[in-house]
KEMAR-291022 format. One record per residue (C-alpha): residue number from 1; residue in one letter; x, y, z. Coordinates in nm, 2 decimals, padded with zeros to 4 digits. Layout:
<nodes>
+------+-------+--------+--------+--------+
: fifi : fitor :     c1 :     c2 :     c3 :
+------+-------+--------+--------+--------+
:  NUM :     a :      X :      Y :      Z :
...
+------+-------+--------+--------+--------+
</nodes>
This chain:
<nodes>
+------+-------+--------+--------+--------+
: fifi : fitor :     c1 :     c2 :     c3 :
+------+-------+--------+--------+--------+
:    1 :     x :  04.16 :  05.52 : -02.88 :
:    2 :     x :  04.20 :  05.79 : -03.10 :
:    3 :     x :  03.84 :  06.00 : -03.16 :
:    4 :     x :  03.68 :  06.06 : -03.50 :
:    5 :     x :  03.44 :  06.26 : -03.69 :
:    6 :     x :  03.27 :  05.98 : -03.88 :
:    7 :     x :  02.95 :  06.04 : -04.03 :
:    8 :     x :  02.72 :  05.95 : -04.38 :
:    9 :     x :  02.86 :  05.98 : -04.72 :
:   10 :     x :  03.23 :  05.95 : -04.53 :
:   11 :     x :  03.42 :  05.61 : -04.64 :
:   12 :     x :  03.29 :  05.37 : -04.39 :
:   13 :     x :  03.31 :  05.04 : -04.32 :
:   14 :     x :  03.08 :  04.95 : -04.00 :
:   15 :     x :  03.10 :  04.55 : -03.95 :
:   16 :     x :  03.11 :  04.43 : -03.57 :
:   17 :     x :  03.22 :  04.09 : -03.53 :
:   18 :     x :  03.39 :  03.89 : -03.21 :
:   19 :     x :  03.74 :  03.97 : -03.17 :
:   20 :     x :  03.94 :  03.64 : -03.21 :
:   21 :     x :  04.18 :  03.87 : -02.97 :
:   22 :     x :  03.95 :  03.88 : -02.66 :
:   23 :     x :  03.79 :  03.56 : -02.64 :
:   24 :     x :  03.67 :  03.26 : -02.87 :
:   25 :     x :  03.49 :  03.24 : -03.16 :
:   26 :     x :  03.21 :  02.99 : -03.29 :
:   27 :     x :  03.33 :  02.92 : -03.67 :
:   28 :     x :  03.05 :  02.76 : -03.78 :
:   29 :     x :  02.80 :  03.04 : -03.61 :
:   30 :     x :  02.99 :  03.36 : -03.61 :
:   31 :     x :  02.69 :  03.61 : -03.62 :
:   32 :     x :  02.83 :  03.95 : -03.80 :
:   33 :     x :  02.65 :  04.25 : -03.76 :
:   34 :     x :  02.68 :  04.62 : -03.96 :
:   35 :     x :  02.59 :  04.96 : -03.85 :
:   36 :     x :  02.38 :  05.19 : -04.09 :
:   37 :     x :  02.39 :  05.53 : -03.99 :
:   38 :     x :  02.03 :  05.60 : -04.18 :
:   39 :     x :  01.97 :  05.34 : -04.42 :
:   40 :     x :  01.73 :  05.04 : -04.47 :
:   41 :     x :  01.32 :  05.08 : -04.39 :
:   42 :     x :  01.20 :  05.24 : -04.18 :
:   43 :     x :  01.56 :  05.48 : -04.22 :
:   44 :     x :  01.75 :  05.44 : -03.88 :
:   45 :     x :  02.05 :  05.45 : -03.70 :
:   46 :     x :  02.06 :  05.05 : -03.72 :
:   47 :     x :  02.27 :  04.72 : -03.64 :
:   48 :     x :  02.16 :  04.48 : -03.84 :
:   49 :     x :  02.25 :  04.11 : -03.97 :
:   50 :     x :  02.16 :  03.77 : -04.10 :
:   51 :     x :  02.27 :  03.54 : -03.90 :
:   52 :     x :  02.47 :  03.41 : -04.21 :
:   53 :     x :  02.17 :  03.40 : -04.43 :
:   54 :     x :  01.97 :  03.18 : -04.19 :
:   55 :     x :  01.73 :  03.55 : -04.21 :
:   56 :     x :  01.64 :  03.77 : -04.46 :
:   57 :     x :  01.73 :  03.99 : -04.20 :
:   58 :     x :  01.77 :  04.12 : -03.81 :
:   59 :     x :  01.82 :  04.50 : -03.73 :
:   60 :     x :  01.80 :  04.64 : -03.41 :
:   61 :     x :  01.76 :  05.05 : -03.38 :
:   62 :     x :  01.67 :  05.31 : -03.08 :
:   63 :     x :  01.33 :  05.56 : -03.11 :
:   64 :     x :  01.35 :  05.89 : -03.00 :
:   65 :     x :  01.01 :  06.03 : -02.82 :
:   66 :     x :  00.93 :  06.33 : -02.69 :
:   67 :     x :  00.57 :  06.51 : -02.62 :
:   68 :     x :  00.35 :  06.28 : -02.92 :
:   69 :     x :  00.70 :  06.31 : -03.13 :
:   70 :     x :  00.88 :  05.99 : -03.19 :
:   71 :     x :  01.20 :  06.00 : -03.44 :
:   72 :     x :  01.40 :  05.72 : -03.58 :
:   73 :     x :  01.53 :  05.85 : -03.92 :
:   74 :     x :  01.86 :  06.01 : -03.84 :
:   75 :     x :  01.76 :  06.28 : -04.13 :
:   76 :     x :  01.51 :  06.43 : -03.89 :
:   77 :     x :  01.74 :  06.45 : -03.57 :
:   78 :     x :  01.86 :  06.79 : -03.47 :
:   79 :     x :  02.22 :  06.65 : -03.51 :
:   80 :     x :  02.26 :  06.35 : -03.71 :
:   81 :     x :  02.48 :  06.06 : -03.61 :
:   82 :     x :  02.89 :  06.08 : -03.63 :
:   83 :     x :  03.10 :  05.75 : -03.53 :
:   84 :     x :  03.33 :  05.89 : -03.23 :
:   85 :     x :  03.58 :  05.53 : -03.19 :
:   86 :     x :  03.61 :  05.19 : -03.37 :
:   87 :     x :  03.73 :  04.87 : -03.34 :
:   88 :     x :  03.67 :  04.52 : -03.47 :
:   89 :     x :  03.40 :  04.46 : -03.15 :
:   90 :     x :  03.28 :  04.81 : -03.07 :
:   91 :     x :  03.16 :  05.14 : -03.19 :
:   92 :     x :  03.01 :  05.45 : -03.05 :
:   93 :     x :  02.83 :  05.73 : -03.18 :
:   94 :     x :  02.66 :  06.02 : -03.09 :
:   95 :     x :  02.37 :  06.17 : -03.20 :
:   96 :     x :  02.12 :  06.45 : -03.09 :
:   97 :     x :  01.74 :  06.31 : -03.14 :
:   98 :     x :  01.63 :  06.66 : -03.02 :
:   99 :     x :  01.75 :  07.02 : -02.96 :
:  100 :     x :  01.97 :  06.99 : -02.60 :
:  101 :     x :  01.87 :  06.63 : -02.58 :
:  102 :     x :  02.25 :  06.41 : -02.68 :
:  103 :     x :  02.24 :  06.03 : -02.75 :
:  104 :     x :  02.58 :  05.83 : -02.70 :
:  105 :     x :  02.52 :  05.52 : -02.83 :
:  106 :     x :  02.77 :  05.21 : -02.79 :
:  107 :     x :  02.74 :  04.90 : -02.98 :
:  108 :     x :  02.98 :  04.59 : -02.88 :
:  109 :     x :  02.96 :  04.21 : -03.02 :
:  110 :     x :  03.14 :  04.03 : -02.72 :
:  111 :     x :  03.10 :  03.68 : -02.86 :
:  112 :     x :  02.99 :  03.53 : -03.17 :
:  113 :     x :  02.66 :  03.43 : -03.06 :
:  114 :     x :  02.54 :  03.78 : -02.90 :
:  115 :     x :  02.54 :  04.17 : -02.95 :
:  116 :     x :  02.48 :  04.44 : -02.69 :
:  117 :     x :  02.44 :  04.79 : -02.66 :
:  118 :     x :  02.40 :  05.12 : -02.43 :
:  119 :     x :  02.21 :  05.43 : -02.47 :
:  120 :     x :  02.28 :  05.73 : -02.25 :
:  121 :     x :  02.04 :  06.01 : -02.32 :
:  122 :     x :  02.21 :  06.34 : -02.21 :
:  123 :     x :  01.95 :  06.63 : -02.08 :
:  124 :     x :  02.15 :  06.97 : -02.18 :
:  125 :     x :  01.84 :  07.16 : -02.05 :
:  126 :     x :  01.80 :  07.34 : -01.70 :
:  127 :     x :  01.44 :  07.16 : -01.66 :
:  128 :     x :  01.36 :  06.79 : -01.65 :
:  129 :     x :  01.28 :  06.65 : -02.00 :
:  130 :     x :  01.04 :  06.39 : -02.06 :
:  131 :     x :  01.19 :  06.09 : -02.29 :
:  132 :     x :  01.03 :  05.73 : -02.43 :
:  133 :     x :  01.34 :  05.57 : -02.56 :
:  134 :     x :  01.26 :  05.27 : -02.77 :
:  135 :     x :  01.41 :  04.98 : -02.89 :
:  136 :     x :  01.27 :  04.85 : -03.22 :
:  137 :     x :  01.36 :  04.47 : -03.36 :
:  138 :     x :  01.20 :  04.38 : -03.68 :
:  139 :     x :  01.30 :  04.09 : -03.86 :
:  140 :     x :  01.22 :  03.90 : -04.21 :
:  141 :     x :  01.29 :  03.52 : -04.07 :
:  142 :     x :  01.35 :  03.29 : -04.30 :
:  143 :     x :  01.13 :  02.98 : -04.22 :
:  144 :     x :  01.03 :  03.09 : -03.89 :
:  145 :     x :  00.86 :  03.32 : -03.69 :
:  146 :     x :  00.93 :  03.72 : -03.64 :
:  147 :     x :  01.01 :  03.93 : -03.37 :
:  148 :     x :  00.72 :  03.98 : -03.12 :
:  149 :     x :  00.63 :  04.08 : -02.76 :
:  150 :     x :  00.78 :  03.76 : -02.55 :
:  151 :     x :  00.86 :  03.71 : -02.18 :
:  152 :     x :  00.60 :  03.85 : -01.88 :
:  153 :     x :  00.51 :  04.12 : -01.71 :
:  154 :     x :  00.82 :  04.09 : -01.49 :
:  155 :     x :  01.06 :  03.97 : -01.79 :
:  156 :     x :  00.92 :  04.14 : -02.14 :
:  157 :     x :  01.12 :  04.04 : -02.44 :
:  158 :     x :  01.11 :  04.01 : -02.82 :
:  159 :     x :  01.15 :  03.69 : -02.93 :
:  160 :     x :  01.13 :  03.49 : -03.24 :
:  161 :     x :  01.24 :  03.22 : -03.49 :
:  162 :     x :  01.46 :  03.16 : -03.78 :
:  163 :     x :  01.62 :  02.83 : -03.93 :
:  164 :     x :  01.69 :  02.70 : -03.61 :
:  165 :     x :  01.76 :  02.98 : -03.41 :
:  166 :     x :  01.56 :  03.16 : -03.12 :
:  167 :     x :  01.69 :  03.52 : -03.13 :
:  168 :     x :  01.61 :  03.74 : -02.78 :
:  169 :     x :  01.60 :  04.08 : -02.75 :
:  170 :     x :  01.64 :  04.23 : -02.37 :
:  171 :     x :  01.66 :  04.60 : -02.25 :
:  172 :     x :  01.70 :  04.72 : -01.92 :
:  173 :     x :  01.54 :  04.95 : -01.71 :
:  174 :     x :  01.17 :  04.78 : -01.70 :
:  175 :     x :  01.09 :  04.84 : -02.05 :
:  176 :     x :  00.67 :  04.72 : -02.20 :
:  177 :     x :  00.69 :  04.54 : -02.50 :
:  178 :     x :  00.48 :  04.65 : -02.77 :
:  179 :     x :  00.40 :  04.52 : -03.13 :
:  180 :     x :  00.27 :  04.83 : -03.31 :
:  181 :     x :  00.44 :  04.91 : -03.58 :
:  182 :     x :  00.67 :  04.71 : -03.53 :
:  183 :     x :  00.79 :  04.51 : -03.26 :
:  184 :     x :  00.96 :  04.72 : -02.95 :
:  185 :     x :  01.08 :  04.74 : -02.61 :
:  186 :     x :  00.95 :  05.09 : -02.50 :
:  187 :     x :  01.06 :  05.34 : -02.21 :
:  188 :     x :  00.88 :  05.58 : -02.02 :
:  189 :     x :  01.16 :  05.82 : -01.87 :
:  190 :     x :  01.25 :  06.16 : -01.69 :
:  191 :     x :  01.57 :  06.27 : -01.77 :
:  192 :     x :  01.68 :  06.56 : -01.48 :
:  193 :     x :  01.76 :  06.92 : -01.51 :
:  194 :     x :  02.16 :  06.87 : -01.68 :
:  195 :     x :  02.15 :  06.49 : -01.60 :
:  196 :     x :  02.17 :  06.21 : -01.81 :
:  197 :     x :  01.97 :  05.81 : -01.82 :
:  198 :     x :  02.14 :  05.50 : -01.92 :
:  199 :     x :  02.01 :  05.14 : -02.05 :
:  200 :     x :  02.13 :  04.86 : -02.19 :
:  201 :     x :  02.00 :  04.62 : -02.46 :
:  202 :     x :  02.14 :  04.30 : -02.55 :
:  203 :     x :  02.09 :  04.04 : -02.82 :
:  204 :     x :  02.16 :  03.68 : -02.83 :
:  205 :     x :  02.07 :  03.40 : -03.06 :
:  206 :     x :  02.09 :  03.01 : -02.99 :
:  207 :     x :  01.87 :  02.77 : -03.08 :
:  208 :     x :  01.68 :  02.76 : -02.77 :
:  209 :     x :  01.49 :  03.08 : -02.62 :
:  210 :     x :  01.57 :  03.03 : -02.28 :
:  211 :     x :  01.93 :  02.98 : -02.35 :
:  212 :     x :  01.87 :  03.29 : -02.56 :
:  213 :     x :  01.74 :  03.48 : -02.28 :
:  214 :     x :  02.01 :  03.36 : -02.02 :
:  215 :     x :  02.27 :  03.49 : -02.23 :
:  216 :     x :  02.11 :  03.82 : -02.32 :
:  217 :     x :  02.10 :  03.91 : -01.94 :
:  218 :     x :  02.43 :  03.69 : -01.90 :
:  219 :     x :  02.61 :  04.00 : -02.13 :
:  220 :     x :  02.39 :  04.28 : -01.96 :
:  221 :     x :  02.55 :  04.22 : -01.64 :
:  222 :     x :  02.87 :  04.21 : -01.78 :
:  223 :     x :  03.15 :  04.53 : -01.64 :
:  224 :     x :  03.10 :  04.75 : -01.93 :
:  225 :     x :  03.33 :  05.03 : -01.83 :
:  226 :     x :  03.59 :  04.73 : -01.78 :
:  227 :     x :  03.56 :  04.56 : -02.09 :
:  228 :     x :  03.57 :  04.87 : -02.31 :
:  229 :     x :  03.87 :  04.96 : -02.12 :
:  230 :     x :  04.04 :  04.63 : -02.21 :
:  231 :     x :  03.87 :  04.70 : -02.61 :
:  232 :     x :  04.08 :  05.03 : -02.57 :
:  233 :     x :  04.40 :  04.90 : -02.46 :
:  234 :     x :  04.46 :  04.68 : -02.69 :
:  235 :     x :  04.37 :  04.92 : -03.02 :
:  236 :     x :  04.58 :  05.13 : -02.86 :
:  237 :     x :  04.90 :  04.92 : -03.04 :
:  238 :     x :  04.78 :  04.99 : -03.37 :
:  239 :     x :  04.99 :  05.17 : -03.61 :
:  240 :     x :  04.81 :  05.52 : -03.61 :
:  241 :     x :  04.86 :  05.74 : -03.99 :
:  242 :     x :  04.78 :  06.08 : -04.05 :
:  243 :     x :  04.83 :  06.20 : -04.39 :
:  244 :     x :  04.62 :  06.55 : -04.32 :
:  245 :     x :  04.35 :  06.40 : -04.55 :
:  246 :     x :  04.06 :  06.28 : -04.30 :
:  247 :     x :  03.92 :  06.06 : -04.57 :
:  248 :     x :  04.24 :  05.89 : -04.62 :
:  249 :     x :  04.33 :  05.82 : -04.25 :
:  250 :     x :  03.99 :  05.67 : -04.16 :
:  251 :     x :  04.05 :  05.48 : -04.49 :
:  252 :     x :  04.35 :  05.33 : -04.34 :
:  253 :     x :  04.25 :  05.31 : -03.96 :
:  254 :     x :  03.93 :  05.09 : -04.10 :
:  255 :     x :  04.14 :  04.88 : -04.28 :
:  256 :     x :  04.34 :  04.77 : -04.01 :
:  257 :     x :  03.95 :  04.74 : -03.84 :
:  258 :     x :  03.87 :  04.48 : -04.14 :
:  259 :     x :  04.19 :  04.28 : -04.09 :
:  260 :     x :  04.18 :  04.21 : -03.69 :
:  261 :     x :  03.81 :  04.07 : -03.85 :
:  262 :     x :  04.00 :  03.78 : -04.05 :
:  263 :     x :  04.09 :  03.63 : -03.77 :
:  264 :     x :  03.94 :  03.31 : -03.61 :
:  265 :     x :  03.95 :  03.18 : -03.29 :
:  266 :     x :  04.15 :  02.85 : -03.22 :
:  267 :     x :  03.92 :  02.50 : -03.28 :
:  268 :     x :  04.00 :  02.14 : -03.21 :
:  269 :     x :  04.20 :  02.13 : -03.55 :
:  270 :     x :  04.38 :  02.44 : -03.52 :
:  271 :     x :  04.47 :  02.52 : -03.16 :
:  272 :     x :  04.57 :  02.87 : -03.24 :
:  273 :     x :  04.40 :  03.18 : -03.39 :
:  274 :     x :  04.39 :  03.16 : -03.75 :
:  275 :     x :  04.38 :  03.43 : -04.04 :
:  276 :     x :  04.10 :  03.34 : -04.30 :
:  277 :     x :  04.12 :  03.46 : -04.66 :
:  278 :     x :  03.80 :  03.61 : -04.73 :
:  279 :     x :  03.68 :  03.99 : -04.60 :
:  280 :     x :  03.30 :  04.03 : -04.48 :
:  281 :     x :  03.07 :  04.01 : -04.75 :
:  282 :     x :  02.79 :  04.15 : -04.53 :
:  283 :     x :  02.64 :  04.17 : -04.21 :
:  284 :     x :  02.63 :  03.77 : -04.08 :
:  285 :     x :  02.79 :  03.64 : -04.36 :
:  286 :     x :  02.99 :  03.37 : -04.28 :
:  287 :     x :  03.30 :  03.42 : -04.53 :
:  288 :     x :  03.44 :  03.67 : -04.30 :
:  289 :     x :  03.58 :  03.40 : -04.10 :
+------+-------+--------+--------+--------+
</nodes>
């Protein structure tokens, strides 16, 4: 996939939705997410959607800490956020929280009803570096319940409620939940002299919590480095333009992002992928598909 330079203020157009390409897709509750690369409140690198208006809304975003410092506004990083690679399904940026400290950060949507995500912090320094990643997942439900500290000691979670739906939030690498202040999965780490840490989250939302949960880890376990591979090797037939005007060829790279977006997996009436009319209207909106 080709590599970009993507950052705020360029023409972006950040929606992650299931790829009608890769596997199927739930019509009737296709939950479409959007990257902001500093928006919303608190400002933060942050996935967020609605679950097609069934919330006011869900986002999902990573905490920097180091010593007392903790840092989620990407105006206050030492290198703010630039989108590296796209698709319909998958992005990745990179970041640097702090000086010599790098964050690649990888966001996929493998199937309508879950998102997932890696964080590999990068330790550029010649001494160990202390590190408390954190994963923050407020949400403004819509006749239900927030986010909050779920799960058990062996297990923690966020978990909440929203018109029908019991949305879980899971992270690896034996996080403690936290509620304060907002809800979180939090990290104590070390990262070594010139090594690097990696942990995945994932997100799932069915209308049970345990089926929720089962799912979340379900996606966790999934072959990453396989699946991005096959993500790759299929974008890799897209019709590539240069015009020598960077503004212009991510203008026309995203657009052919947008389009592989209007398509819907085969259903019971129509046993092959369909194209819908209608572009994303916003993160979870259903007239994507």
């Amino acid at each position: 996939m080709r590599e970009w330079n993507l950052k705020a203020g360029d023409p972006l157009v950040l929606t992650l939705a299931a790829d009608a390409r890769l596997g199927p897709t739930d019509y009737c509750d296709d939950q479409i997410w959007e990257l902001s690369l500093g928006a919303g409140e608190p400002p933060a690198l942050a996935v967020q959607t609605t679950f097609g208006l069934r919330a006011l809304s869900m986002r999902m975003f990573p905490r920097f800490g180091e010593d007392e410092r903790m840092l989620s506004d990407p105006a206050e990083f030492a290198a703010s956020p630039i989108v590296r690679s796209f698709s319909p399904n998958y992005l990745s940026v990179h970041c640097s929280p702090f000086p010599d400290i790098d964050a690649e950060l990888e966001y996929w949507v493998p199937q309508s009803h879950a998102a997932a995500g890696r964080i590999c912090l990068v330790n550029q320094r010649q001494r160990a570096a202390p590190g408390a990643p954190e994963l923050g997942g407020p949400a403004q439900p819509r006749g239900g319940a927030a986010h909050g500290p779920g799960g058990d000691a062996h297990r923690p979670i966020l978990i909440g409620q929203t018109s029908g739906l019991a949305p879980v939030v899971f992270l690896t690498g034996g996080p403690q939940a936290v509620g304060s202040p907002y809800p979180a999965l939090n990290l104590e780490v070390e990262l070594p002299p010139e090594g690097s840490r990696r942990f995945t989250w994932c997100h799932a939302a069915l209308s049970d919590a345990e089926a929720s949960f089962a799912l979340a880890r379900q996606t966790a376990a999934r072959p990453w480095e396989a699946e991005i591979a096959r993500i790759e090797m299929l974008n890799t037939a897209q019709v590539e333009v240069y015009t020598g005007d960077p503004d212009w060829d991510a203008t026309f790279a995203l657009s052919q992002k947008l389009a592989y977006t209007l398509f819907v997996g085969p259903t019971e009436q129509l046993p092959a992928p369909s194209i819908v009319l209608s572009a994303p209207a916003g993160p979870g909106i259903l007239a994507a598909r």
